[in-house]
ZANU-475095 format. One record per residue (C-alpha): x, z, y; residue in one letter; residue number from 1. Coordinates in Angstrom, 2 decimals. Example, Ala and Ser with C-alpha at 12.3 -4.5 7.8 and 13.67 -1.06 7.14 Angstrom:
! ZANU-475095
       xx       zz       yy  code  pos
    12.30     7.80    -4.50     A    1
    13.67     7.14    -1.06     S    2
END
This chain:
! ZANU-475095
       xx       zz       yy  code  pos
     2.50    -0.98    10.50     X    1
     1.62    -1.53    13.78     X    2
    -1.93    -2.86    14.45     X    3
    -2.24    -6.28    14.83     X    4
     1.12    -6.99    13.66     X    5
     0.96    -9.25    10.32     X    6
    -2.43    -9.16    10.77     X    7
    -2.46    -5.38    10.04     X    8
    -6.70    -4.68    10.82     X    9
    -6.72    -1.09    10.25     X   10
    -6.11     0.63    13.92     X   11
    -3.72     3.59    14.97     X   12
    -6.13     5.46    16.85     X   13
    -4.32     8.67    18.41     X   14
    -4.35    11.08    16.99     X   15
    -6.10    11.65    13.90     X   16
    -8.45     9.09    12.89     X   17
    -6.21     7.06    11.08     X   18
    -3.77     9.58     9.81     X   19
    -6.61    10.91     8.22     X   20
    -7.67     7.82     6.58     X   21
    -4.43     7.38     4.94     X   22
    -4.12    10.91     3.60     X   23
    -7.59    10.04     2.18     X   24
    -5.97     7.33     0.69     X   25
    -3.26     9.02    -0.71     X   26
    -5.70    11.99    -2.40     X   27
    -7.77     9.40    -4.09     X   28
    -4.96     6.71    -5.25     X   29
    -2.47    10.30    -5.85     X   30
    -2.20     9.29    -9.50     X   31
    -2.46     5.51    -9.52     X   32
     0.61     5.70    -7.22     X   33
     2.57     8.13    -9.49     X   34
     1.91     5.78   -12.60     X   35
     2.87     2.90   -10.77     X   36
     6.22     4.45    -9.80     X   37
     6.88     5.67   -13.34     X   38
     6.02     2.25   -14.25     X   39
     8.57     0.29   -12.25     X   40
    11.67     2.29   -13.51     X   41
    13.03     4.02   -10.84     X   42
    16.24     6.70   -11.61     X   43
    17.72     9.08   -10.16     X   44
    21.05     7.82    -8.08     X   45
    19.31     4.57    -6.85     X   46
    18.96     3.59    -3.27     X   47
    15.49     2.81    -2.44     X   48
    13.22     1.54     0.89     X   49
     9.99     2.48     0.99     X   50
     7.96    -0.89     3.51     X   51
     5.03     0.37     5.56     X   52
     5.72     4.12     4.64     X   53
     3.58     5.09     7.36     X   54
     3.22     9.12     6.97     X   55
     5.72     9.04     3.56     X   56
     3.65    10.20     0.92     X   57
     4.67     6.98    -1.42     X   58
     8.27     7.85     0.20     X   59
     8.01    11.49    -0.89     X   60
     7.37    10.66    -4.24     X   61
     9.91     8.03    -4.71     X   62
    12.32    10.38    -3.47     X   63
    11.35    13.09    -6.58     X   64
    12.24    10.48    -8.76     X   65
    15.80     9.79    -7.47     X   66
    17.05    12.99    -6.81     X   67
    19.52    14.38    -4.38     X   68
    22.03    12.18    -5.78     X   69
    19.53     8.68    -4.38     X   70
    18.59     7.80    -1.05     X   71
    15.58     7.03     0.59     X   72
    14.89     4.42     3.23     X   73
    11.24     4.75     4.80     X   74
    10.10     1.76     7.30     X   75
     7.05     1.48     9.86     X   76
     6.52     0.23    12.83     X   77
     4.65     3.04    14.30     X   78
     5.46     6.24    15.66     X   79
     2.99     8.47    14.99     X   80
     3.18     8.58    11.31     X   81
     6.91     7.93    11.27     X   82
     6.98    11.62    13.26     X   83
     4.42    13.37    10.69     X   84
     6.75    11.48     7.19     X   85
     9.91    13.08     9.33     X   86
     8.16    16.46     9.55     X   87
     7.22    16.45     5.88     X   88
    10.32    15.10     4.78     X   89
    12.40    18.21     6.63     X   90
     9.94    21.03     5.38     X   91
    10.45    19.69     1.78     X   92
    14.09    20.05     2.40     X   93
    15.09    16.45     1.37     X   94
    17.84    15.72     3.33     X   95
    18.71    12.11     1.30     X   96
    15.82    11.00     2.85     X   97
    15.18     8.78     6.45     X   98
    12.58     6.90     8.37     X   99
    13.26     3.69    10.66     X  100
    10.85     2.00    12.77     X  101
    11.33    -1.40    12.06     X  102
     9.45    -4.08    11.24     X  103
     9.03    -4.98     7.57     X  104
     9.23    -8.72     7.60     X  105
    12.73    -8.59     9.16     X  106
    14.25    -5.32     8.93     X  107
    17.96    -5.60     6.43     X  108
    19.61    -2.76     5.08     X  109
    23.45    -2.51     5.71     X  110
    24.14    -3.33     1.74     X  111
    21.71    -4.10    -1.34     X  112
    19.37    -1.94    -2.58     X  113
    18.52    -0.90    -5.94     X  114
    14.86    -1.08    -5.61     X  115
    11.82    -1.94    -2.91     X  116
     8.45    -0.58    -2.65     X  117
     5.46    -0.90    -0.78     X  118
     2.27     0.32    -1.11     X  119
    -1.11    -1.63     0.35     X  120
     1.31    -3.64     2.67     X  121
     0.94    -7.49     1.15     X  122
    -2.82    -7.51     2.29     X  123
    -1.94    -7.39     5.80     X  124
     1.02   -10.13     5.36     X  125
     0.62   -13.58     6.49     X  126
     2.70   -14.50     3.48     X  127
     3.04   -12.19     0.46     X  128
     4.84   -14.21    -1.58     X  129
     7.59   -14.60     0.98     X  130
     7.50   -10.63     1.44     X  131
     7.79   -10.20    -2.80     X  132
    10.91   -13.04    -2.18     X  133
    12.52   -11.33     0.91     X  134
    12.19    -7.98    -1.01     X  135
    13.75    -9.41    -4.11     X  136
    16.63   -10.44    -1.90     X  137
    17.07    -7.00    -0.35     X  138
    17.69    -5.74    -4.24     X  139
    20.51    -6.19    -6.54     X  140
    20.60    -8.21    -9.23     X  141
    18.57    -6.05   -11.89     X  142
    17.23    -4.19    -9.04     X  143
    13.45    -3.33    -8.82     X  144
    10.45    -4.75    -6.79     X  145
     7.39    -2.97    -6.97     X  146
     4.20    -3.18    -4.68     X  147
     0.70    -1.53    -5.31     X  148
    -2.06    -2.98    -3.39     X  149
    -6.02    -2.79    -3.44     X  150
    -9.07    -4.98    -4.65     X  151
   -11.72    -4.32    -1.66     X  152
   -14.38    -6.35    -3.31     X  153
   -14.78    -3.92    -5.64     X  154
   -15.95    -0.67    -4.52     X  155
   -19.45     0.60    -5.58     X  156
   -21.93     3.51    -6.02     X  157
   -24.43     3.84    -8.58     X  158
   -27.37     4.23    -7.94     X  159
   -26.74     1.76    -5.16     X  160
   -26.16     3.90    -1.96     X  161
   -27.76     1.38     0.92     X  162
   -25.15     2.44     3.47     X  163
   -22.47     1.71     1.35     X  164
   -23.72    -1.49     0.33     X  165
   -23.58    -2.39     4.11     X  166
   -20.25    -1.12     4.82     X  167
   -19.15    -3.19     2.49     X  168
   -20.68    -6.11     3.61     X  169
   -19.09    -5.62     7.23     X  170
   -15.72    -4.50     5.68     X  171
   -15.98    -7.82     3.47     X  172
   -16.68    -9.99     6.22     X  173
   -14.53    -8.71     8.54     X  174
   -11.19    -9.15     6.60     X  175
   -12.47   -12.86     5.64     X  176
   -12.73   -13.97     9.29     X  177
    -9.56   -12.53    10.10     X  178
    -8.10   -14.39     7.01     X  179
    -6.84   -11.48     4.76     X  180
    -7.71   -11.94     1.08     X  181
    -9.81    -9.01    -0.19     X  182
    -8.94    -9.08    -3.74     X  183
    -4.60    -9.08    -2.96     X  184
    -4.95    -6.74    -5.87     X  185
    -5.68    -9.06    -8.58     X  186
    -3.41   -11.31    -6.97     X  187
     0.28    -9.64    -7.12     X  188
     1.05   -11.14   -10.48     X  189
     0.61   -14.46    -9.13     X  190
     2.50   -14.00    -6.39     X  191
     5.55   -12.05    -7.94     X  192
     5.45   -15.57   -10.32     X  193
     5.67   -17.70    -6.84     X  194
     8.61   -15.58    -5.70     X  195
    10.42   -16.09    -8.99     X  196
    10.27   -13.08   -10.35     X  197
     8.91   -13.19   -14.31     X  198
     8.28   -10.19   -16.44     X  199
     6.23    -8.61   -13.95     X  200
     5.09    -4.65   -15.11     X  201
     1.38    -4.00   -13.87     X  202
    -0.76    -0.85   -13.81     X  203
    -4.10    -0.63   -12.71     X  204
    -6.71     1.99   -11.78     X  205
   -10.24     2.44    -9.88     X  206
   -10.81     6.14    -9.47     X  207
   -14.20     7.03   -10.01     X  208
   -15.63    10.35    -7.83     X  209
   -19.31    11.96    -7.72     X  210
   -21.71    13.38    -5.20     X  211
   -22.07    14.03    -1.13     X  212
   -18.32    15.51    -1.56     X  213
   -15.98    12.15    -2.85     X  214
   -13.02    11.65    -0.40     X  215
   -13.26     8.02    -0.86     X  216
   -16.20     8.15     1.35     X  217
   -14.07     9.60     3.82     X  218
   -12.12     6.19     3.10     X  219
   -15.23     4.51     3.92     X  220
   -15.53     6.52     7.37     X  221
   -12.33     6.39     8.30     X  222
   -12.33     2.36     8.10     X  223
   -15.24     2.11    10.89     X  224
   -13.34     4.13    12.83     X  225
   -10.26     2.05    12.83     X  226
   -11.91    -1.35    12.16     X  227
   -14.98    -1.17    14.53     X  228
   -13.20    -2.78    17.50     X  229
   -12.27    -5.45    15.13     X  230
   -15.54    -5.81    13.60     X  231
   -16.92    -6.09    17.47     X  232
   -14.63    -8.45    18.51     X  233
   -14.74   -11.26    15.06     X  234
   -19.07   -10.55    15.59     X  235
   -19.59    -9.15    12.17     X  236
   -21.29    -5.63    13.81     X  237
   -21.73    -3.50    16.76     X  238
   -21.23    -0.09    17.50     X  239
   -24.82     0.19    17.78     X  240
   -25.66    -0.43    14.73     X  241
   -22.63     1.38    12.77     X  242
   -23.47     4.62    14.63     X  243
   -19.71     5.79    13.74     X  244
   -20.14     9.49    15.07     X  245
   -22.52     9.67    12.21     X  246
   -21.82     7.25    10.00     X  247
   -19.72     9.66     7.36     X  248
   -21.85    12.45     7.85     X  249
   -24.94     9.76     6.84     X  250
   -23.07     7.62     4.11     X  251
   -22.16    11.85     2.70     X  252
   -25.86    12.85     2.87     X  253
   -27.00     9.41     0.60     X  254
   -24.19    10.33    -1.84     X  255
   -25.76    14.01    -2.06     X  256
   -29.03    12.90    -2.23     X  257
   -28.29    10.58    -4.93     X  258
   -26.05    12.39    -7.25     X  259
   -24.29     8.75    -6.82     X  260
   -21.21     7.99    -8.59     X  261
   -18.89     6.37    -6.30     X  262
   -15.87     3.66    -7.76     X  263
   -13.63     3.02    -5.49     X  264
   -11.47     0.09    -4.83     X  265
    -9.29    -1.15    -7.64     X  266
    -5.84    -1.27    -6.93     X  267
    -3.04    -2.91    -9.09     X  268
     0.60    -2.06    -9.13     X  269
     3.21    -4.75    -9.88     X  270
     6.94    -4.39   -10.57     X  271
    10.06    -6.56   -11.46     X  272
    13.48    -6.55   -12.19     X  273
    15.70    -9.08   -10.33     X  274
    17.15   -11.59   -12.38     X  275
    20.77   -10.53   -13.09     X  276
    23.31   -12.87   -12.29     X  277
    26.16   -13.52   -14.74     X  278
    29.32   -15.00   -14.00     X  279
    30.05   -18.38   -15.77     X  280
    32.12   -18.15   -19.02     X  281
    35.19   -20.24   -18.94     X  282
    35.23   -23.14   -21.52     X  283
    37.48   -22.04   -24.81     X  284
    41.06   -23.01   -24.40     X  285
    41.59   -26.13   -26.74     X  286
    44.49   -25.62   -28.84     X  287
    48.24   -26.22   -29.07     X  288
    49.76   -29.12   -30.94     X  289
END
């Protein structure tokens, strides 16, 4: 999604920075994301859009579950990772699948889908429940809604790594002044409810990882990279005091040091079936006579 749009705080820094934060993301949530999509039903055949794909690893995988016989829809607003999910798309050979850059809150297919997903999109939307409603309308009746998102609040180390603990602190802060809830995890059910959807499937998982060598501390890096201007401009930090040439290599060497045991972020998955809409039986004839 395109920085600042929706509220999106993570930057697109050219060119790697935050490319590499989300394939850190996809290493360490590789398996959440798999059950999640096992979880929501998809089948091979369906027609599926993939919100906020950004480099199409969540698009990738949904496309392995429908087969040559589905189609893939992935959306973004930015063109960097659009080019790199395009790239991987045509080396894997999957020619059912195709990337738009659109954005999210508006973009319409040409007819309904079978399902929607999204993964860590509804904490950068003004309104999630509106996004879980719009996506329920994209879907035919019976068709699936699924979105995975991510508990921030929750990430730890034990024993307590002190640059963590600060990190988390600015990370914290920073999404609360910019008004994005850092717990949209634990909120999905409530907000599938608000959109009308009942039923709702949820997984859950908060991969735990040990020593100087965890890739969710490249998560950890990766997000003062992006987020320091942010941080800067809502007064929460400076780059002074992050040090963010060094701050991996630093928050890496505590880990070591430590033998800590890092937990990251919980994230929850959440999927529905649209209600399916019958057509009204006709009263019995009365009889003849």
């Amino acid at each position: 999604m395109q920085p600042g749009a929706h509220g999106y705080v993570f930057g697109s820094a050219e060119p790697d920075p935050e490319l590499a934060r989300l394939a850190a993301l996809g290493e360490v949530y590789g398996r959440a994301t798999e059950e999640w999509l096992d979880a929501a039903g998809l089948e091979p055949g369906m027609t599926v859009v993939d919100l906020g794909c950004g480099p199409g690893g969540v698009t990738l995988a949904v496309a392995d579950r429908v087969g040559p016989t589905g189609r893939v829809i992935g959306i973004d607003t930015v063109d960097r990772p659009l080019r790199l999910a395009r790239h991987r798309a045509a080396e894997a050979g999957l020619t059912h699948v195709t990337f738009e850059r659109a954005d999210i809150t508006t973009w319409r297919p040409a007819g309904q889908l079978d399902a929607v997903v999204g993964r860590f999109i509804l904490v950068h939307i003004d309104d999630p429940v509106a996004q879980v409603a719009l996506a329920a309308d994209l879907v035919r009746p019976g068709g699936v809604v699924a979105f995975l998102d991510v508990a921030l609040c929750t990430r730890a180390a034990q024993p307590e790594l002190p640059l963590l603990t600060t990190y988390n602190r600015w990370l914290l802060e920073t999404f609360r002044r910019v008004g994005r809830p850092v717990d949209m995890a634990l909120r999905l059910a409530a907000a599938y409810t608000a959109a009308g959807l009942s039923r709702v499937t949820l997984t859950s998982a908060a991969p735990a990882e040990r020593g100087g060598d965890a890739v969710g501390l490249g998560l950890a890096g990766g997000d003062v990279t992006s987020l320091l201007p942010l941080m800067e401009r809502v007064g929460v930090t400076t780059a002074d005091e992050v040090g963010p040439e060094t701050f991996e290599r630093r928050l890496r060497a505590q880990a070591a040091e430590r033998d800590a045991v890092l937990l990251n972020p919980l994230v929850v998955g959440a999927s529905a079936r649209t209600p399916v809409r019958r057509a009204p039986v006709p009263p019995p004839r009365r009889g003849q006579g």
